[in-house]
VOGU-3710 file (C-alpha; in Angstrom, 3 decimals, decimal comma):
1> xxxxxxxxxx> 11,492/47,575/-23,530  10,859/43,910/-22,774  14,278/42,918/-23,665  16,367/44,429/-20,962  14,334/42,004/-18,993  16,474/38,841/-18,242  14,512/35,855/-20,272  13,660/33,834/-16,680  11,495/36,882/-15,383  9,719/36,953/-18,679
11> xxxxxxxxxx> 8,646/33,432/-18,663  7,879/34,250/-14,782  5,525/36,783/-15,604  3,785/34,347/-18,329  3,999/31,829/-15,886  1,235/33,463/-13,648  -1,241/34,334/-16,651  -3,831/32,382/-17,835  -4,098/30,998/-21,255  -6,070/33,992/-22,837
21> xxxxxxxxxx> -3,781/36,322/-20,505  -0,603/34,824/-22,062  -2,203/35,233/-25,566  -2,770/38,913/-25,359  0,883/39,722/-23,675  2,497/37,790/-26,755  0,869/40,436/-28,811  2,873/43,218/-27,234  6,518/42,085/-28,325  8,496/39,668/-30,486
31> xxxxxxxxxx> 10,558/38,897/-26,673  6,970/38,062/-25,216  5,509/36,307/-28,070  8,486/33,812/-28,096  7,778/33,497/-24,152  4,177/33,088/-24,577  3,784/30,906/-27,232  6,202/27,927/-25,417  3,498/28,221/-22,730  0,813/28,160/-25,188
41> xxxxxxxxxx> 1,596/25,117/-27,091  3,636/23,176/-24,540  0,188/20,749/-23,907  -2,094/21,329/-26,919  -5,538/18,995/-25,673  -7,786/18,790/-28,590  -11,888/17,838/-28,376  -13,735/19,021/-30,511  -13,769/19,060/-34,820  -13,249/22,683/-34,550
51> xxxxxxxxxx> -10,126/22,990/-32,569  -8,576/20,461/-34,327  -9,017/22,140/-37,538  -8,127/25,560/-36,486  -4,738/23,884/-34,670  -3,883/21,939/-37,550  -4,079/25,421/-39,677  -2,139/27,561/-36,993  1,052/24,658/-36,968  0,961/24,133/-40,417
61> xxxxxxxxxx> 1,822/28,009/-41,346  4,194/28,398/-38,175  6,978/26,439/-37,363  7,427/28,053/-34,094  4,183/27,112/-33,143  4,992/23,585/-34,266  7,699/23,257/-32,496  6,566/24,741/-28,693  4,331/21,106/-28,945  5,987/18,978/-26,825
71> xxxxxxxxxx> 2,115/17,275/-25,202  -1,023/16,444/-27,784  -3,789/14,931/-26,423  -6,391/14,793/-29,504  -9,131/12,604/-31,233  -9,327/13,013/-35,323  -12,085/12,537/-37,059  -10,857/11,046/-39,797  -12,316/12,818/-42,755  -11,084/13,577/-46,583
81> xxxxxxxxxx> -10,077/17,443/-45,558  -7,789/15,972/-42,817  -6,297/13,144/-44,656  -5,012/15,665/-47,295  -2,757/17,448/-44,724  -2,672/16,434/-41,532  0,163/13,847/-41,998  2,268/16,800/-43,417  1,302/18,734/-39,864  2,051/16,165/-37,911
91> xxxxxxxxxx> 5,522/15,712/-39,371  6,222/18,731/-37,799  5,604/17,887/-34,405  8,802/15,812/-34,206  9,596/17,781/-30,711  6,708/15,916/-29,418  7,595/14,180/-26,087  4,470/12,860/-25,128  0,767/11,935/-27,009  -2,322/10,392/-26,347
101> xxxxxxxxxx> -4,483/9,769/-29,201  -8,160/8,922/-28,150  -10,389/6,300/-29,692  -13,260/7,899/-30,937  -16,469/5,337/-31,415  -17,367/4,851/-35,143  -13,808/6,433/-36,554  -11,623/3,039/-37,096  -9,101/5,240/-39,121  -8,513/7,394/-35,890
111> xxxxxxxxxx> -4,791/5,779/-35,069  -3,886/5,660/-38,749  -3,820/8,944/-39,616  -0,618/9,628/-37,730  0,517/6,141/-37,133  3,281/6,533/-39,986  4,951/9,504/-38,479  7,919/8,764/-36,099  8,449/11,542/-33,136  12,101/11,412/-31,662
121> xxxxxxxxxx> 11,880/12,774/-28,983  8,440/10,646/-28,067  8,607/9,426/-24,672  5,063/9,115/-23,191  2,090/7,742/-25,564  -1,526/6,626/-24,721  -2,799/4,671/-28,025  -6,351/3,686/-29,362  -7,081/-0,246/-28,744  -4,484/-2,494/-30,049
131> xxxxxxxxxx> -4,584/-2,615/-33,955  -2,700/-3,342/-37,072  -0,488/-0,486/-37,470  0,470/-0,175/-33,304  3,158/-2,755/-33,370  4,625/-0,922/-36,452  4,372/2,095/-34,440  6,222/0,968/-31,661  9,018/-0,352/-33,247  9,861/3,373/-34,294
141> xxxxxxxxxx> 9,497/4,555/-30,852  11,379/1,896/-28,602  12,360/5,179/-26,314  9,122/5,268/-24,935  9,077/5,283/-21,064  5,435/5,161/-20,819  2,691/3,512/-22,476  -0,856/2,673/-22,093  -2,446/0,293/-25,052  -6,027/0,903/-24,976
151> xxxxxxxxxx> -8,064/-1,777/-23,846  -10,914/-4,136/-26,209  -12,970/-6,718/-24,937  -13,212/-10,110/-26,827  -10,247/-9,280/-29,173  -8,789/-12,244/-31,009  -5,750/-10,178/-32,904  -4,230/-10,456/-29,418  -3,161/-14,305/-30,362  -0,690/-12,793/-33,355
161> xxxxxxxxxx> 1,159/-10,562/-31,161  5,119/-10,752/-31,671  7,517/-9,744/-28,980  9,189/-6,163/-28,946  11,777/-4,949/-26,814  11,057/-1,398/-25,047  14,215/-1,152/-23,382  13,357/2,031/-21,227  9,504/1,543/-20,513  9,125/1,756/-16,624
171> xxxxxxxxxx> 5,340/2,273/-17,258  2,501/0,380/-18,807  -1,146/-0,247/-18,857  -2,953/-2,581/-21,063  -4,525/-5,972/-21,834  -3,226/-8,936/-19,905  -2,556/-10,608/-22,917  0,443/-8,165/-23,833  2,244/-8,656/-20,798  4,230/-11,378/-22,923
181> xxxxxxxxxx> 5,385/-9,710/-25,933  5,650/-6,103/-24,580  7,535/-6,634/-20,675  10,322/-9,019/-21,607  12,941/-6,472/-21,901  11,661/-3,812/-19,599  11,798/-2,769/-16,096  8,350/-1,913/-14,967  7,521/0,558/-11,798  4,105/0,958/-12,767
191> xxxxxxxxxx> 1,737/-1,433/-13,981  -1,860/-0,945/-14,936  -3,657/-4,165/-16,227  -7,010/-5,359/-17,642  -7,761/-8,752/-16,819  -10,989/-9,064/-18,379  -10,114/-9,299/-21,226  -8,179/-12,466/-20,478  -9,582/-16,344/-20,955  -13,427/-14,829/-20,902
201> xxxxxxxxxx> -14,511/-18,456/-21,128  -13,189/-19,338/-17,524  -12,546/-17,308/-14,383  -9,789/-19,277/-13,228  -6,339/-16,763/-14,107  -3,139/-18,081/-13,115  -1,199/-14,622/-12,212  1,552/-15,859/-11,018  2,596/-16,740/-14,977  0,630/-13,696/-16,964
211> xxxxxxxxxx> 2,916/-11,790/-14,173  5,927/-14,007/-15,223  7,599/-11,705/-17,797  7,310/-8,363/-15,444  10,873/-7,778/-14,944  12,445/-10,953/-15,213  15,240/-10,705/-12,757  14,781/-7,496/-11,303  10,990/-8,222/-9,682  12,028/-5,276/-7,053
221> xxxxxxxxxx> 11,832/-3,280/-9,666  7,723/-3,238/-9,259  6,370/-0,535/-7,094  3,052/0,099/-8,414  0,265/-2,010/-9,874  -4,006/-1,445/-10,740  -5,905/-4,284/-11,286  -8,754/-3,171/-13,704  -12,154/-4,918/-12,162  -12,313/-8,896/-11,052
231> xxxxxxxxxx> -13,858/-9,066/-7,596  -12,410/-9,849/-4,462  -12,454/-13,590/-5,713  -9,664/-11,806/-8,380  -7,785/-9,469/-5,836  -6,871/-12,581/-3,314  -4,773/-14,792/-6,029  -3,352/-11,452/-7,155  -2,103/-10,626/-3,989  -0,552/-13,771/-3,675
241> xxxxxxxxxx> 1,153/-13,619/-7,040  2,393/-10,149/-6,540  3,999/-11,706/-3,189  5,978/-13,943/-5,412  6,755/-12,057/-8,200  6,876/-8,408/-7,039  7,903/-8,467/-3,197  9,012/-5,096/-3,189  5,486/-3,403/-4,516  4,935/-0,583/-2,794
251> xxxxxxxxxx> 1,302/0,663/-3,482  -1,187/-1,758/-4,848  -5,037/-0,763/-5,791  -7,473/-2,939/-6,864  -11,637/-2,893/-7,886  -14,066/-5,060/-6,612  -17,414/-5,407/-8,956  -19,741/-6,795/-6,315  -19,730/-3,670/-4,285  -19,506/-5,687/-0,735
261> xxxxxxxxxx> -16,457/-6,507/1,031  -15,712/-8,940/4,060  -12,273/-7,181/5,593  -11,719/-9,308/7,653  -12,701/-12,954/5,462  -10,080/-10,969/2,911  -7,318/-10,353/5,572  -7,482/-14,037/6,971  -7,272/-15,358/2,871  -4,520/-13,128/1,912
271> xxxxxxxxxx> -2,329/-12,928/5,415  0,458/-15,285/4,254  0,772/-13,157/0,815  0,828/-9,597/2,874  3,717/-10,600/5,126  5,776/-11,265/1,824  5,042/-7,833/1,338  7,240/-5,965/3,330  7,236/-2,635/1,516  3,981/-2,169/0,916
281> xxxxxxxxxx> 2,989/1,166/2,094  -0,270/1,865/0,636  -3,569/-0,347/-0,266  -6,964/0,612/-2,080  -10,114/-1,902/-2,558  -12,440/0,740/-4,797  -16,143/-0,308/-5,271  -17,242/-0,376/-8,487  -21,432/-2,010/-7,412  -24,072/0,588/-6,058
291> xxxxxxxxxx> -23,004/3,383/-4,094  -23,377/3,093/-0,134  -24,210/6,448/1,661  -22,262/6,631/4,766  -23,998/8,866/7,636  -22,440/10,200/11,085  -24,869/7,894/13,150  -23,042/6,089/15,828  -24,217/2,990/13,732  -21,616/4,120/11,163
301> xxxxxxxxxx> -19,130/4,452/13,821  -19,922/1,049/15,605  -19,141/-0,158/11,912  -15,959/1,438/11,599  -14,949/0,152/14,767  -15,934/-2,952/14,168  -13,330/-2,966/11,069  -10,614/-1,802/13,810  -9,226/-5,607/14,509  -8,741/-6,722/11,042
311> xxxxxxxxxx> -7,352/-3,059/9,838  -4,811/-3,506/12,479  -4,054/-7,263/11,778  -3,318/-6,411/8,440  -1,251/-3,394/9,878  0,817/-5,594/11,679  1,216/-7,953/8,506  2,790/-5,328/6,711  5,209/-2,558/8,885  5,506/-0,218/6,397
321> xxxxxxxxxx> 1,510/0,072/5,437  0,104/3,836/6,031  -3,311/3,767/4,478  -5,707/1,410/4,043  -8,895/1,936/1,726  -11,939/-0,538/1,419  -14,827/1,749/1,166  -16,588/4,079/-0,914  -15,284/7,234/1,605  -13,458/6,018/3,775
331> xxxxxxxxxx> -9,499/5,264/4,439  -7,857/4,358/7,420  -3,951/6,270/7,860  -1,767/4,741/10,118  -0,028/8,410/11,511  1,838/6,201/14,575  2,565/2,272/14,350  0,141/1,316/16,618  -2,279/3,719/15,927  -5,564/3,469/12,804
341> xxxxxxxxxx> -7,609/6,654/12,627  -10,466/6,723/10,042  -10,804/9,252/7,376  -13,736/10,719/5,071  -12,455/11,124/1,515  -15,910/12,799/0,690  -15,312/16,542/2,590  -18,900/16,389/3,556  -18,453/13,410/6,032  -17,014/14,449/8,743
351> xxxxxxxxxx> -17,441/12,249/12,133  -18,383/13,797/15,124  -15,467/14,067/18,000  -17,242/11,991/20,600  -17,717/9,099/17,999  -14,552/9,053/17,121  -13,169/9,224/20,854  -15,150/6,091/21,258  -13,685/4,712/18,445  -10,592/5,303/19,439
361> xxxxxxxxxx> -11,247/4,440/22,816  -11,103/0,331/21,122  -7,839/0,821/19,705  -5,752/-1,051/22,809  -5,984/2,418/25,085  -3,292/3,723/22,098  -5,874/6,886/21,864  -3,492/8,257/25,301  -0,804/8,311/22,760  -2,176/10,607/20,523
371> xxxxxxxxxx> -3,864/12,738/23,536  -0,510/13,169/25,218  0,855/14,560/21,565  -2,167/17,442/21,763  -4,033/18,778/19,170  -1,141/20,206/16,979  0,745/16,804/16,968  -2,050/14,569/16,393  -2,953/16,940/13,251  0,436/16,746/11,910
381> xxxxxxxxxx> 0,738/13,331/12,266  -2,283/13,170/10,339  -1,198/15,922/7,649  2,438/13,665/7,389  0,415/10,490/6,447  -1,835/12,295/3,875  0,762/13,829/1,786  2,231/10,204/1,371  -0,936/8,739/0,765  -1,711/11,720/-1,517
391> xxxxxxxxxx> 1,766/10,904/-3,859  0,601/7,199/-4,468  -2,857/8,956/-5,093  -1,308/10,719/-7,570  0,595/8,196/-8,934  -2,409/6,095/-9,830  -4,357/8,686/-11,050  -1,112/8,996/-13,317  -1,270/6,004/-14,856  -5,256/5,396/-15,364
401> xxxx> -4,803/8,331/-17,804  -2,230/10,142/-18,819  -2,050/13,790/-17,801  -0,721/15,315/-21,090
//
């Protein structure tokens, strides 16, 4: 009966199940079980021994299963029953577009169990920490668009390292150290990089030349970067070198380890490097020391107002900025030029009105402009800002782990 149904309402209907709902519908027909099986095994995600095993079985008897794979996001556990057949499985995933292989503590054969299988159509991969067999790997997948190389503390192999050319990566997070011999022939729009890892003997890092080999030529190319951990002592000479070599970044997020934060010490140090920055529309300082509660009292928003000055300094530094972030909860949106409202990220902090009148009340009289909008303008002004900030949100989010 199914199959006077046109194919697009099927996969509709599927669309709107849940997993176990689209595994008893693709019992009823051959029509739905074709439907219902793409959905099934479009993102396979993989945790435990047991669901590994019982996948492995399932795509090793059924090629159509094997082939609806196109996202595997999985750990092995490297032992003697999977060795015998799981490269023979895995060979049959060559519609695979994206994987992320986790590194699993105690299991150093995790990555080689599948790192001598080459996947086409592979265009998005998340490997283990950089090891012998990942270069090899690479070389058989220079399609890739995006990459993240897991990241390893103290590791020496990085000093072998030859250069690659991945032609079509636009994404990449890793170690410093393999911004050399993996960027030269790319053109990055999002970068996610440990710098940790680099020089641990000496805290001086000259980012202007690790950055050198980030599209070489094309440095407008750059529209996103995370800094993994350094401090605001870090953040300030990044700034600066992202002025340089990336002016057209566009979002830019960074973590501070000492958990306190001088705005307006931070705006003074990195004003020159922010006005370079004309298209940055989005900033985030995230605290990675002891949490801070944050209360309604009007102490909190004395703080907050307080901040007002340098957040709009910096404002004016760069035209296109939206939303600034330099707190555990809070971020300041920009919903008019001339106009910085503070928000909660945590949905449990909410300010009360008169504090935030008064606040507002310090921002040059500009609080008429959003009274003479009313309530409904103000909010979507508000609402407008948010969904932007939410995209580079998202964006981030993106690249600190790959949603397979």
């Amino acid at each position: 009966m199914d199959d006077r149904f046109p194919p697009e309402l099927l996969d509709s209907v599927a669309g709107n199940l849940d997993a176990e709902g689209q595994a008893l519908l693709s019992r009823t027909s051959r029509a739905l079980y074709a439907v219902c099986i793409r959905r099934l095994y479009h993102s396979v995600k993989l945790s435990t021994p047991r669901q590994t095993l019982r996948f492995f079985k399932t795509v090793a008897n059924n090629t159509a299963c094997a082939q609806a794979v196109k996202r595997l996001h999985t750990q092995y556990w490297p032992t003697s029953y999977f060795v015998s057949f799981s490269n023979l499985v895995l060979a049959g995933l060559t519609h695979l577009t994206a994987l992320q292989v986790l590194f699993v503590e105690g299991t150093p054969g995790t990555f080689e169990l599948m790192s001598g299988i080459t996947f086409p159509f592979l265009r998005a991969c998340s490997l283990p920490p950089f090891g012998p067999n990942t270069m090899d790997f690479l070389r058989r997948h220079i399609c890739i668009r995006r990459l993240q190389v897991g990241f390893q503390r103290h590791d020496h192999r990085f000093t072998d390292i030859t250069s690659i050319e991945l032609p079509q990566l636009s994404s990449f997070g890793g170690d410093a150290r393999l911004l050399v011999p993996f960027l030269a022939a790319s053109h990055i729009e999002e970068l996610l990089v440990d710098w940790q890892g680099t020089d641990p003997e000496s805290s001086e890092i000259d980012y202007c030349a690790r950055l050198a080999p980030v599209n070489t030529g094309h440095p407008e190319n750059l529209r996103l970067t995370v800094q993994i951990v350094g401090g605001l002592n870090a953040v300030t000479p990044l700034i600066h070198a992202l002025a340089i070599r990336c002016p057209a970044l566009e979002g830019q997020s960074s973590a501070d380890d000492t958990g306190t934060f001088d705005l307006q010490r931070f705006v003074d140090q990195t004003g020159p490097a922010f006005t370079k920055l004309r298209s940055l529309s989005w900033f985030n300082i995230t605290f990675l020391g002891p949490d801070l509660e944050h209360t309604t009292s009007s102490s909190d928003a004395a703080a907050l107002s307080s901040c007002l000055p340098a957040v709009k300094q910096l404002g004016s530094m760069c035209p296109a900025l939206f939303a600034f972030s330099f707190q555990h909860r809070t971020r300041w949106l920009r919903p008019w030029p001339n106009v910085w409202l503070p928000r909660a990220t945590d949905p449990r902090q909410m300010w009360d009105r008169s504090e935030l009148l008064d606040l507002l009340s310090s921002n040059y009289g500009e609080v008429l402009y959003e009274l003479e909008l009313g309530a409904t303008g103000g909010r979507e002004g508000l609402e407008s800002v948010e969904r932007r900030d939410a995209v580079v949100t998202n964006k981030v989010a993106a690249l600190l782990q790959f949603t397979l």
